[in-house]
N, C-alpha and C positions, 0 to 999 in steps of 0.2 A: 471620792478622793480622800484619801487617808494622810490629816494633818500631823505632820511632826512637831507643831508651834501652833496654837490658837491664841489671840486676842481680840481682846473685847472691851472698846472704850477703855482704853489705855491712856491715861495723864500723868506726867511730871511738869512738875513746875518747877526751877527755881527761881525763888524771891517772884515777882513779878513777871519775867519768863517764864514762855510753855513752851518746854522742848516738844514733847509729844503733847498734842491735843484732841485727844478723842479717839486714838488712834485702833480701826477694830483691823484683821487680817489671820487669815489661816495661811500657813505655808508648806505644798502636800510633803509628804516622803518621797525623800529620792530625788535623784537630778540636783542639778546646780541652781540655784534661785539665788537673784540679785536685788539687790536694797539699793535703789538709784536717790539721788536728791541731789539738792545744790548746801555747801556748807551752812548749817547751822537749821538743817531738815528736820533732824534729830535721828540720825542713822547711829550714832554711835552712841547716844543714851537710849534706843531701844537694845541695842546689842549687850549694854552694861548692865540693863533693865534684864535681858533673857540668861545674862552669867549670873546671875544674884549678887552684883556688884552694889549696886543702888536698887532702894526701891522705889516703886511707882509712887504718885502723892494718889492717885484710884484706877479704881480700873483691875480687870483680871488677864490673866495668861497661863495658858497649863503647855509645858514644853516637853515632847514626848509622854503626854497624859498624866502627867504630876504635877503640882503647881510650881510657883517661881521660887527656885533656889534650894529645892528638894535634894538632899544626900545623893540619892539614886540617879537623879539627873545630870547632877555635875559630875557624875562618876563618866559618863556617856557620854561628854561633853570635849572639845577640844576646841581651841579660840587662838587668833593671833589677833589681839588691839594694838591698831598706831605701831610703830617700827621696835621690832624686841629692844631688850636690852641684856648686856648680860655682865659677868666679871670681866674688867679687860686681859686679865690674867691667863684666864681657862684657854684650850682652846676648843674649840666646834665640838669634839667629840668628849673633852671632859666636860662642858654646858649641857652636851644629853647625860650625862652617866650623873652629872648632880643634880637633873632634873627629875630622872629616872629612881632617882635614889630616894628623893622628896616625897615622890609620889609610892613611896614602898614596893617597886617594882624593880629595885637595881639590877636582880637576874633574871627580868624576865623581858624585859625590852633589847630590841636588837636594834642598837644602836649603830654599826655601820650599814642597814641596813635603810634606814633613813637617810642616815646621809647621803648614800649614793643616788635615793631615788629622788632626795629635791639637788641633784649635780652638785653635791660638796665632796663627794669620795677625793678626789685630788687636795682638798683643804682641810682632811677632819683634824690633823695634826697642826693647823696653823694655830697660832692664838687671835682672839677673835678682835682685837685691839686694829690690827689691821685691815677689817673685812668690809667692804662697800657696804653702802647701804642696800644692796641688792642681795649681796651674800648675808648680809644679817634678814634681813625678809626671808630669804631659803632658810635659814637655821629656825627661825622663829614656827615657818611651815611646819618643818620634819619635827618640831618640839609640839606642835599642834596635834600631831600626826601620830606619836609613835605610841599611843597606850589605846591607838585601834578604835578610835570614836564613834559612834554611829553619826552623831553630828558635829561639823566640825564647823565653826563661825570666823570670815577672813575680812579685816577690813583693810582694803587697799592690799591681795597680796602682791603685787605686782609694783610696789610703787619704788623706785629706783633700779629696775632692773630695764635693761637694753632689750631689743629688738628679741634676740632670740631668746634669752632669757624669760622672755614675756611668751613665746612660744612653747617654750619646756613646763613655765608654769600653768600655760591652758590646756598644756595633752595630760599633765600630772593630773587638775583637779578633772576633769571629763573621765582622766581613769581612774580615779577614784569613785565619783558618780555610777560609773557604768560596771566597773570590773569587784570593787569594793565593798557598794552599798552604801556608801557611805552620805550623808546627804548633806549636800554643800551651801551654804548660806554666805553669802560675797556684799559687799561696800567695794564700789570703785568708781572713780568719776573716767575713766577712759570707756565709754560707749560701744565704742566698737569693741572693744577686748569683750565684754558684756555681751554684747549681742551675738559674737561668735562661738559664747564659752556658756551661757546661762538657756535655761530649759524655759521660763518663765522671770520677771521682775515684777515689784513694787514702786511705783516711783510717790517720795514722799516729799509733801512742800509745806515747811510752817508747820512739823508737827503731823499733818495729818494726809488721808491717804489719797492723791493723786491720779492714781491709773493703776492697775494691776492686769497680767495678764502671761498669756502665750507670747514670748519674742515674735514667734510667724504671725499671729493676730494683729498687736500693736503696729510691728511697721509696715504689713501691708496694708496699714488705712495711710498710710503717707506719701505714698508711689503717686505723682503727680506726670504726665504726658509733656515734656519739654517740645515746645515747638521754633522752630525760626522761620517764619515764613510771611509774607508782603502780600497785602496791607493789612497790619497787625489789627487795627479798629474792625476788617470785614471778618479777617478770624473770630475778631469778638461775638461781632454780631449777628455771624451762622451758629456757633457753637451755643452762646448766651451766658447764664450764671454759674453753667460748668468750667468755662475758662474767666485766666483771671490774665492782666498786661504786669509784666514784670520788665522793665528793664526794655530791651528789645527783644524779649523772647516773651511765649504766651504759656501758661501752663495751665492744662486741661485735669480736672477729676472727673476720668472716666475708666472702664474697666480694661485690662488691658487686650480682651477677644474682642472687643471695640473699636480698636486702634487703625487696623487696615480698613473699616467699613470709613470712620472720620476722616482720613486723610485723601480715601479715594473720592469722598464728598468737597472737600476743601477743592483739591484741582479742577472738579467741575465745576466749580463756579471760579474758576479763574484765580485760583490762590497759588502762588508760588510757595512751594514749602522747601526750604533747605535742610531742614534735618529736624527729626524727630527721635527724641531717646527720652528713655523713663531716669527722673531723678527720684531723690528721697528715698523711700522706703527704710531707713534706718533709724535707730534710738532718739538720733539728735533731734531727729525733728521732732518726736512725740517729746521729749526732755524739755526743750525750748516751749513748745508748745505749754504741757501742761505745767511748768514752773515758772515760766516768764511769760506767758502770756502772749508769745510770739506766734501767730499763724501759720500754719503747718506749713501751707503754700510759700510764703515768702522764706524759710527755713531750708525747703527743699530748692528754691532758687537759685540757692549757693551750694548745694550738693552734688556731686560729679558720680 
């Protein structure tokens, strides 16, 4: 696996705060990779940590094989933090053409070009004074986006935009991943958007590192056997420490080629089973799990 991001016992502190504590992680090249946690993890002072915004109080990182905050690197580099900002004045398409112009690239960036691909083509003439918080997240994208990044770093991009807008933003960054090369590094606390749009995650708690892995790894350790069936004590105590009593339903960890040999075992010994479906198997329960402490089982008990 060929890392884009290596670190290695990574610490900041401020004052008596550890945002990061120890924090080590490789992140390969390519694909979408997602930075889970719950507020105050340290997802967004690692991402300021890898733009050479702050530096670490110890600890190393080399980002595309350079260290932190190397010329060469932030050339490479493309970031949207926390919800842009811009002049209220400009609009959509003078905000790229002055951004574009910053960065000494005025004639070389194709500015409606971006905009049409994060859906502002209908807005690049508005001024941005009027523009949702969803359409400012899409300008901030296409500003992330347009000097052709090999890495590009999003936290929360999605965060004010509706339903389908949240749609157009996960077929954009998957084409980028897949059609671009481009390799995409995400903060979001919406799970499912994560789990249908990321290649692999990190989930981080207190600074340091929680669970890491394949999306298909992590939440197929969460697929739990919902059962409904009478008398829930004799389901207990045919199955044993593999099922657990939730509620009035029973939830079994077993494998799912399993599942027809268990249930046609329950009816012979006289168990009524009303319905058997698999819950869980998604981010939340492993989220819940590995930052609150929450049982996988009782997580997946409320999952549909």
């Amino acid at each position: 696996m060929n890392a884009v991001i290596s670190i290695e016992r990574l610490t900041k502190s401020f004052g008596d705060v550890r945002a990061l504590d120890g924090l080590s992680l490789e992140i390969p090249q390519g694909g979408v990779y997602g930075i889970l946690g719950p507020n105050g993890a340290g997802k967004s002072t690692l991402f300021r940590i890898l733009l050479g915004l702050i530096q670490p109080t110890s600890g190393h990182a080399q980002v595309m094989g350079y260290p932190l905050a190397h010329t060469e690197t932030l050339r490479r580099i493309g970031s949207m933090i926390e919800t842009p900002r811009y002049p209220a004045y400009l609009t959509a398409r003078d905000s790229l053409q002055w951004l574009a112009a910053a960065h000494g690239q005025a004639t070389q960036i194709d500015v409606d070009h971006w905009l049409e691909r994060v859906g502002l083509k209908d807005a690049a003439d508005r001024k941005v004074r009027g523009f949702s918080v969803g359409m400012m997240q899409r300008l901030g994208l296409a500003a992330s986006l347009m000097t052709r990044p090999d890495l590009v770093i999003l936290d929360e991009p999605t965060s004010g935009m509706d339903p389908p807008g949240i749609h157009e933003m996960r077929s954009l960054i998957r084409d980028l991943a897949e059609n671009d090369g481009v390799t995409v590094i995400l903060a979001s606390h919406q799970l499912l958007e994560v789990q249908r749009i990321c290649d692999r995650v990190a989930i981080l708690n207190r600074g340091r590192l929680a669970a890491e892995g394949k999306v298909s790894d992590l939440t197929e350790a969460t697929e739990y056997l919902h059962l409904e069936a009478t008398p829930l004590a004799k389901v207990k105590e045919i199955i044993g420490d593999a099922a657990e009593i939730v509620g009035d339903a029973i939830l079994v960890n077993i494998r799912r080629e399993d599942t027809a040999g268990l249930i046609r075992h329950l009816v012979q010994q006289d168990v009524d089973v009303m319905e058997a479906r698999w819950v869980g198997g998604d981010l939340e329960a492993v989220f819940m799990s590995e930052t609150l402490g929450v049982p996988e089982a009782e997580v997946s008990a409320h999952v549909d």
